[in-house]
C-alpha positions in Angstrom: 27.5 17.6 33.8 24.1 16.6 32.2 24.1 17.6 28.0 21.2 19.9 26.8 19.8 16.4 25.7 19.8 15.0 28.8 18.4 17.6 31.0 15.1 17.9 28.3 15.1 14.1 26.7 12.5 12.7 29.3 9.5 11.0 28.9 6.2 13.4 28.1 3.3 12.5 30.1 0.0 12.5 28.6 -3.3 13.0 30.4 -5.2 9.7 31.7 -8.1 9.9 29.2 -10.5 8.5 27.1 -10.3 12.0 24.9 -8.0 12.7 22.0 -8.8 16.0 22.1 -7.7 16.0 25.6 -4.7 14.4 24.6 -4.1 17.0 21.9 -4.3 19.9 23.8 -1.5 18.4 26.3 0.6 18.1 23.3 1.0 21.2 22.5 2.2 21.9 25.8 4.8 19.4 25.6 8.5 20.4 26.7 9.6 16.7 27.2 12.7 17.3 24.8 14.3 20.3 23.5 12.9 20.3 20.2 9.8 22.1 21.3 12.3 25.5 21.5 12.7 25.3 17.7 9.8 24.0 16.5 6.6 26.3 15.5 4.2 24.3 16.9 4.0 20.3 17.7 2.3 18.5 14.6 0.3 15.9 16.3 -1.5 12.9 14.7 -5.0 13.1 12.9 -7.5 11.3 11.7 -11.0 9.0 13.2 -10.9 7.9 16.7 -11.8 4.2 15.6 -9.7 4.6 12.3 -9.0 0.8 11.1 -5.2 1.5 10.0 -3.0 4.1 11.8 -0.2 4.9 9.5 3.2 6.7 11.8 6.1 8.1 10.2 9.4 10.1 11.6 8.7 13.5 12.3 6.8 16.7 11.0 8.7 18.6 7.9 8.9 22.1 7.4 5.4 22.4 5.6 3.5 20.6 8.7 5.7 22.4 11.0 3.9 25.3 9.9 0.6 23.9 9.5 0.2 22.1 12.5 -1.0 19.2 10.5 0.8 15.7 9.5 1.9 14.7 6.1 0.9 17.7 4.0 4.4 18.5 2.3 5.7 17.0 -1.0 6.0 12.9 0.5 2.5 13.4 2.0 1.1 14.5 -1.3 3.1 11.1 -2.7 1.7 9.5 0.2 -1.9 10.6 -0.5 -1.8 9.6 -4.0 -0.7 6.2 -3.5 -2.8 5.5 -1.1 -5.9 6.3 -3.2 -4.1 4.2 -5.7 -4.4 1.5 -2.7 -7.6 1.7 -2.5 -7.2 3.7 1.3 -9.3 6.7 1.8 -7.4 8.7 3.9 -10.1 10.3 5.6 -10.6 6.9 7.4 -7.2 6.8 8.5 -5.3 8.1 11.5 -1.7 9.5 10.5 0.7 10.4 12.5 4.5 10.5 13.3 6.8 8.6 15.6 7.9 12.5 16.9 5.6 15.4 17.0 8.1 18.1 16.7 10.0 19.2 13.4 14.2 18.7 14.0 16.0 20.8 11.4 19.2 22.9 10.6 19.7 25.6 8.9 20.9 25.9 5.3 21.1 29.4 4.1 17.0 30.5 4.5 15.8 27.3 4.3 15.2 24.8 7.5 16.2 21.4 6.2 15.6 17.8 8.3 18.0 16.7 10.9 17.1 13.2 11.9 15.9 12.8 15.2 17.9 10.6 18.0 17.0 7.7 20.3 16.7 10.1 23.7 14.0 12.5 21.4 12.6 9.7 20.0 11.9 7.7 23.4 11.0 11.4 25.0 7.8 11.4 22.4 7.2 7.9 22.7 4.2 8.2 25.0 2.3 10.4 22.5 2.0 7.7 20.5 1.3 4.9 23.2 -1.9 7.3 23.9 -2.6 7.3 20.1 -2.7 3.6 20.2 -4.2 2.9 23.0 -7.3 5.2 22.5 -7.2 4.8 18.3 -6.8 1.0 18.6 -6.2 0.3 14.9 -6.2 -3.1 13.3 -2.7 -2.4 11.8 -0.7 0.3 12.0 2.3 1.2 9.1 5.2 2.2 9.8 7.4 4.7 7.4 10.7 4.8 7.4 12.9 3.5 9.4 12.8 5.6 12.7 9.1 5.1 12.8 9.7 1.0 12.3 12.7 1.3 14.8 10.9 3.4 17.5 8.9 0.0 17.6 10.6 -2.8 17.0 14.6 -1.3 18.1 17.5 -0.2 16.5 18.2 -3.5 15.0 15.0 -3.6 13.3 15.6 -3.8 9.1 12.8 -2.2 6.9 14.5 -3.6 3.4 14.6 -7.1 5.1 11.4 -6.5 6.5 9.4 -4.7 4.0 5.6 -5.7 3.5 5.3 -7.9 6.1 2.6 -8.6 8.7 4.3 -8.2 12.3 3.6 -7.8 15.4 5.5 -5.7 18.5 4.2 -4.8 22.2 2.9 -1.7 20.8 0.2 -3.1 18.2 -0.7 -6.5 17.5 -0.5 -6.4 13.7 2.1 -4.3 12.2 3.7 -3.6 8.4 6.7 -1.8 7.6 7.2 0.1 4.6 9.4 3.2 3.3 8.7 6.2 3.7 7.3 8.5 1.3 9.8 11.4 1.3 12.3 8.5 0.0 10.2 8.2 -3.1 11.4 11.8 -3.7 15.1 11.4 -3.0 15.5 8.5 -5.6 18.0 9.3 -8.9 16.2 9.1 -11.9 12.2 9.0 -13.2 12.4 4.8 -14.0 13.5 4.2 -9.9 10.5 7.1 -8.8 8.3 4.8 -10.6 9.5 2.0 -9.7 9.9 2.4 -6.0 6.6 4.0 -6.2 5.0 0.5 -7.7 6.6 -1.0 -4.3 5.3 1.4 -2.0 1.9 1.2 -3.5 2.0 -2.6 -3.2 2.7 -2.7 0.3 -0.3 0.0 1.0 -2.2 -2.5 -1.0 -1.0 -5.7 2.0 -1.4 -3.2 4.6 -5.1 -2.6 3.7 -5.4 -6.6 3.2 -4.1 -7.3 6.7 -6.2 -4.4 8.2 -9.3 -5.8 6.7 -8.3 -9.2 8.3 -7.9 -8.4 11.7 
């Protein structure tokens, strides 16, 4: 007997178009996996059309669940800063996540992350094969590890692979880095600032590598 999974983890089907906007509007339609039940609304990416560098994490949190928008919570304020520290106008970037539909739990009132699977992840996969394809960035950045691992597989090693220039089938120039929401999970003020420092540094290559594309 097929699982509640299985009968909603298939493969969404975006429009065949030149239009993100198109695209978008699809999206919010989407019923590819079960998450769309719980979700308020799906979170899709954002950002230029011909944006140089398309940075994707995980999923939506609670704040862009709300929203509608990507990366506006606590790690995207992190996020924001260090990339201005990076020298990376987000304006000219496209951001985005690897699914487009918040996975939580509840903890007493407050809806707290569950970390999405491999049948959710592949369900939302095509979203961001049509971001690619019509975005075509010079590089895109991955955060986290289901964002690196939704491209390069399950094996795939962000602390062995950390600040380096790839590339996958997806995009032909590819960097892996944390992700910022790990910035706030750390112990004590000398590793934030540290691990900051890091993920700063690797904005800093990723902007490097996008400019030499």
């Amino acid at each position: 007997m097929p699982t509640q999974n299985d009968e909603y983890a298939r493969p969404a089907r975006p429009p065949d178009t030149s239009s993100l906007a198109e695209v978008l509007a699809a999206a919010r339609k989407c019923t590819a996996c079960h998450l769309y039940k719980r979700a308020t609304q799906t979170v899709f990416g954002e950002g230029p059309k011909n944006a140089p560098m398309m940075l994707v994490g995980e999923q939506p949190g609670d704040y862009e669940d709300v929203e509608g928008k990507p990366f506006v919570g606590p790690a995207g304020k992190i996020m924001d800063r260090a990339l201005e520290e990076a020298g990376i106008d987000r304006i000219q970037v496209y951001v985005t996540n690897a699914v487009k539909h918040f996975k939580w739990e509840p903890r007493g009132k407050r809806r707290i992350h569950k970390k999405p699977n491999s049948r959710e992840i592949a369900a939302c996969r095509p979203w961001l094969e049509a971001e690619l394809r019509l975005v075509k960035p010079k590089l895109m950045v991955c955060l986290g590890a289901t964002a690196a691992q939704s491209i390069f597989g399950p094996s795939f090693r962000v602390t062995r692979e950390r600040g380096k220039v790839l590339s996958s089938k997806l995009a032909p120039r590819v960097l892996a880095t944390v992700h910022p929401s790990s910035l706030l999970r750390q112990p004590d003020e000398e590793s934030r600032q540290r691990e900051y420092k890091r993920f700063v540094s690797d904005l800093r290559a990723a902007l490097k590598a996008a400019g030499e594309a």
